[in-house]
GUNU-686780 format. One record per residue (C-alpha): x, y, z; residue in three letters. Coordinates in steps of 0.5 Angstrom, whole numbers, plus 500, padded with zeros to 3 digits. Each point is the difference from the previous one (the first is absolute). Layout:
<sites>
XYZALA ...
</sites>
This chain:
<sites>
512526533UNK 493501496UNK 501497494UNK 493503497UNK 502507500UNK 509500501UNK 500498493UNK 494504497UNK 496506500UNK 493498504UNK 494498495UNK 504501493UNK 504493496UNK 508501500UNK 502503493UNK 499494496UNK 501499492UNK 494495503UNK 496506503UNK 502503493UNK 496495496UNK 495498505UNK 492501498UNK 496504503UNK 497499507UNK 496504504UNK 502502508UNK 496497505UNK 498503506UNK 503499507UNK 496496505UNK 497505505UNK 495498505UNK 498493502UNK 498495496UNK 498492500UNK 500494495UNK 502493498UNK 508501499UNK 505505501UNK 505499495UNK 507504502UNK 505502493UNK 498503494UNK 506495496UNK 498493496UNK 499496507UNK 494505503UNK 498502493UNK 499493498UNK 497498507UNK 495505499UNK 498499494UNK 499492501UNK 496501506UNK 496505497UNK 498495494UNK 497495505UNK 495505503UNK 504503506UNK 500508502UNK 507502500UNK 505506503UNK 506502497UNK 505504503UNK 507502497UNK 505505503UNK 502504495UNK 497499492UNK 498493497UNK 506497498UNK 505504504UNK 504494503UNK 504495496UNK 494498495UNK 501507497UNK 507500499UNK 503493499UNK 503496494UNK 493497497UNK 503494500UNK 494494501UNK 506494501UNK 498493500UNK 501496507UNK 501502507UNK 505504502UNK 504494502UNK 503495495UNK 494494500UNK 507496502UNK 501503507UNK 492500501UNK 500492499UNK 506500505UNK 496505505UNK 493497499UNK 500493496UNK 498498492UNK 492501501UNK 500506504UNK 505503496UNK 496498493UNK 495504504UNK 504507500UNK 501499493UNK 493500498UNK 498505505UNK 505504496UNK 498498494UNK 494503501UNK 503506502UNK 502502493UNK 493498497UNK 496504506UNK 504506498UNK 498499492UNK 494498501UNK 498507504UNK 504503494UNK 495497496UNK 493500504UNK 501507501UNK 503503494UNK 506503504UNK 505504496UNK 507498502UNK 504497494UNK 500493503UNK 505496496UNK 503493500UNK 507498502UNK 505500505UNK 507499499UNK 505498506UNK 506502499UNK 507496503UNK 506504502UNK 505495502UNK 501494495UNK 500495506UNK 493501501UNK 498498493UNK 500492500UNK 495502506UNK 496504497UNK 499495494UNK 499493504UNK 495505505UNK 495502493UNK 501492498UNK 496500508UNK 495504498UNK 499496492UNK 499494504UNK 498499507UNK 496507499UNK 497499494UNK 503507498UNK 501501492UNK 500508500UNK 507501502UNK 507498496UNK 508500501UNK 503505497UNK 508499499UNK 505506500UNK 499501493UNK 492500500UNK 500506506UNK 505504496UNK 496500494UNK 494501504UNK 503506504UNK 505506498UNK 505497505UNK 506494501UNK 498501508UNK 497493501UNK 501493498UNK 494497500UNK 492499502UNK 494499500UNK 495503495UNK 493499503UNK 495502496UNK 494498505UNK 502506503UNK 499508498UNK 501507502UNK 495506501UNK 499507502UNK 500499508UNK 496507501UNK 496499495UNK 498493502UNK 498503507UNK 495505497UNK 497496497UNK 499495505UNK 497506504UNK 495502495UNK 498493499UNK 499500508UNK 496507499UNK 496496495UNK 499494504UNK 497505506UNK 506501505UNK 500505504UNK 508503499UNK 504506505UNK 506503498UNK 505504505UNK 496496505UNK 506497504UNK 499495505UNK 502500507UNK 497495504UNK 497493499UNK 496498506UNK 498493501UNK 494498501UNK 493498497UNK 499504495UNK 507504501UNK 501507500UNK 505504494UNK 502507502UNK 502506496UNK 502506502UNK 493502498UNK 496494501UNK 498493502UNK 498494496UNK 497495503UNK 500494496UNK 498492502UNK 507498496UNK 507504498UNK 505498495UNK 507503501UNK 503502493UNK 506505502UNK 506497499UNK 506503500UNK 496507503UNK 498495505UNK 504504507UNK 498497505UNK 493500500UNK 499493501UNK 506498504UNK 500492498UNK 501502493UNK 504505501UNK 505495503UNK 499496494UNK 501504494UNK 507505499UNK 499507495UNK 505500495UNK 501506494UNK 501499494UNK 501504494UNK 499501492UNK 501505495UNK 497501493UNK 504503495UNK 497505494UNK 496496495UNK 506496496UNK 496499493UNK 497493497UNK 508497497UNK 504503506UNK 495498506UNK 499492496UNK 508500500UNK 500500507UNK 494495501UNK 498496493UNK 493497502UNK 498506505UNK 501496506UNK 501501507UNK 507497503UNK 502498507UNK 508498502UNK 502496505UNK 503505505UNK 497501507UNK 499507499UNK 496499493UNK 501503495UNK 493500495UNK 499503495UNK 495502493UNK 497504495UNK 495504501UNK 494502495UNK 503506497UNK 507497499UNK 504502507UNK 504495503UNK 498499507UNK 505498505UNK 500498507UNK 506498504UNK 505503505UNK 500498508UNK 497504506UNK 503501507UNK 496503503UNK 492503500UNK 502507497UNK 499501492UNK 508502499UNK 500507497UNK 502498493UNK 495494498UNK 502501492UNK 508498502UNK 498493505UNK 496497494UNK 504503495UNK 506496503UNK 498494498UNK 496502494UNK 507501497UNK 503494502UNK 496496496UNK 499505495UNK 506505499UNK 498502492UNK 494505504UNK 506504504UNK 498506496UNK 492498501UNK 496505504UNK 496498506UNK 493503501UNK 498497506UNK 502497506UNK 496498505UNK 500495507UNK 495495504UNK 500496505UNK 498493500UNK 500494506UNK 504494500UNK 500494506UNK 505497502UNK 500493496UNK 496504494UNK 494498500UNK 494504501UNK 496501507UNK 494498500UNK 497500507UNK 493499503UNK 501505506UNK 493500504UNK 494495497UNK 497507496UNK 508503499UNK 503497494UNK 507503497UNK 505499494UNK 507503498UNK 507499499UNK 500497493UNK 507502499UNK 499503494UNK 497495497UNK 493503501UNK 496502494UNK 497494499UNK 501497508UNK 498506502UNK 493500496UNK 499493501UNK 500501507UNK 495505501UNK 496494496UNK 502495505UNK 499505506UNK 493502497UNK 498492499UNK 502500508UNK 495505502UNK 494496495UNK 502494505UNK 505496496UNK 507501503UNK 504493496UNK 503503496UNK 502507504UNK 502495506UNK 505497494UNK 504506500UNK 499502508UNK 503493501UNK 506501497UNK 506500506UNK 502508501UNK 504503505UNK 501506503UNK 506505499UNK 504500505UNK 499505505UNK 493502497UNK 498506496UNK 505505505UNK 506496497UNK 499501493UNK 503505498UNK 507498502UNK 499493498UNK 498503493UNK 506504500UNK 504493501UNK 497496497UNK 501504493UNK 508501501UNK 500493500UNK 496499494UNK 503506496UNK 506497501UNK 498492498UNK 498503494UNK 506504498UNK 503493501UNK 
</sites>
């Protein structure tokens, strides 16, 4: 199945409140002929956009190719959510990797959070970016965990921007008596998705990068420079760096092996008004619960409430989107029954099989990062960051992160599908238990 164009019309974002709101860009041509340069970036989302951009700055002749629009796959579409942390609690990666590579990670994910506000404010990007996360506890037992988890963080970690909200607190803080507990983790944010990559792609134009769109990629050859195919054209470029995904296919089987595409989807309701909208979320924060199929959630700037939930089974957009996420916008909050939905859209993200992003060196010239598990705005901007200090010559903190112990799915990309399928009946019914 190609998921660039079984969900979605050719060269268009889906029908998003996110491509309601976003600014403006202009298209940019499809590559036709051949063409030569430093890198070849692959993926017009946060991981290309933000290789290009760091990679432009240091001097370097950049080509960058997306399918469809700018933005088009997750980074347009997501919950905005720029969380602290790796995708794994610090506690399983002390387990997996030890205390020092472990602190490691952490400061690499520190730095992911900083990176995306700080090309928020180098390049004046409007996109609404405000402070703090709320993760959200649905079985009391979890609770104590949570709170001897965040007293971790204060004291081995030295992370004092988050805090132990008891049952009370996340009722007060939210329009719900869902949860039990959580954490308030104000070194955290939330921001327009689509509008932070428009405005990484303008940076990149400022800084000289040369950006392709409806360009879809179909073949990487290796070698020294490699050549990058369109339908229309060639580039040949001294580096590559791979950024596409969950709309990966099988372009680079090694990867495809790794990374699993998943749906998701959120709805936006009609503007609610200042009092109802900040009886749902006091403090304009992003909430995250504790369910394996997350449910996430914000306000958006015209006072929408933006919710994400709601498992897939297959690769198929269901035919009524507004109802699989509407379904466990009520369970967390019933008094919007009567609300109206103006729009409902899905997007497809990659997970890997421990959660952990793939980062991977696939030839000397060829670098490649996915898999950020929907932990990617900021991982994903940090790791067109790392990739580009790789290509400069410096590949210790890329490597880091490729390190990481990683397994392929089971089967390979031809088993994904049915594995996707199991495995989200299992996790549904976890959930409901």
């Amino acid at each position: 199945m190609d998921l660039l164009t079984t969900n979605d019309k050719q060269g268009e974002h889906p029908a998003s409140y996110y491509a309601a709101s976003a600014n403006a860009l202009d298209r940019f041509a499809p590559l036709k002929g051949d063409q030569s340069c430093d890198v070849c970036v692959i993926g017009g989302g946060y991981t290309g956009l933000s290789t290009a951009l760091h990679l432009a700055q240091n001097g370097f002749d950049v080509i960058l190719l997306e399918a469809q629009r700018i933005g088009f796959g997750a980074s347009g579409r997501n919950g905005g959510q720029v969380g602290s942390g790796q995708r794994l609690e610090q506690n399983d990666l002390e387990k997996m990797l030890g205390k020092p590579r472990a602190h490691q990670l952490w400061e690499l994910a520190e730095e992911s959070k900083a990176t995306v506000r700080n090309l928020i404010g180098e390049h004046k990007i409007e996109c609404g970016y405000k402070p703090g996360v709320l993760h959200t506890e649905l079985a009391p037992k979890n609770v104590r965990h949570t709170a001897q988890y965040i007293e971790k963080l204060q004291n081995e970690y030295r992370y004092e921007q988050i805090e132990f909200f008891d049952r009370k607190q996340v009722c007060d803080a939210l329009g719900t008596s869902a949860y039990w507990g959580g954490s308030m983790d104000w070194g955290a944010g939330h921001l327009h998705p689509l509008n932070f990559a428009i405005g990484l792609a303008k940076a990149c134009v400022k800084a000289g990068v040369r950006i392709f769109e409806q360009s879809r990629v179909s073949d990487i050859s290796h070698g020294d420079p490699a050549k990058v195919t369109t339908q229309n054209g060639a580039v040949k470029a001294n580096f590559v760096a791979l950024g596409a995904n969950g709309y990966l296919g099988n372009l680079e089987p090694t990867v495809a092996n790794r990374v699993m595409p998943i749906n998701n989807f959120i709805v936006a309701t009609e503007p609610l008004g200042e009092k109802q909208a900040r009886a749902l979320i006091r403090d304009n924060v992003a909430v995250a619960d504790s369910k394996f199929v997350v449910n996430y959630f914000r306000l958006s700037d015209d006072n929408r409430l933006l919710f994400g939930g709601g498992e897939s089974y297959g690769y198929k957009f269901p035919s009524d989107i507004a109802s699989k996420a509407r379904t466990p916008m009520l369970q967390i909050f019933p008094q919007l029954a009567d609300t109206k939905i103006d729009f409902a859209w899905g997007g497809t993200l990659a997970i890997t099989m421990n959660r952990m992003p793939d980062f991977r060196r696939l030839a000397p010239n060829i670098f490649s990062a996915s898999g950020y598990s929907g932990h990617g705005v900021a991982m994903a901007t940090l790791a067109g960051k790392l990739m580009s200090e790789a290509i400069c010559g410096t590949a210790t903190r890329f490597d880091i992160m490729a390190d990481v112990p990683g397994r392929s799915f089971p089967g390979g990309a031809m088993m994904r599908s049915p594995l996707l399928a199991l495995a989200m009946s299992w996790y549904s019914f976890r959930d409901r238990m």
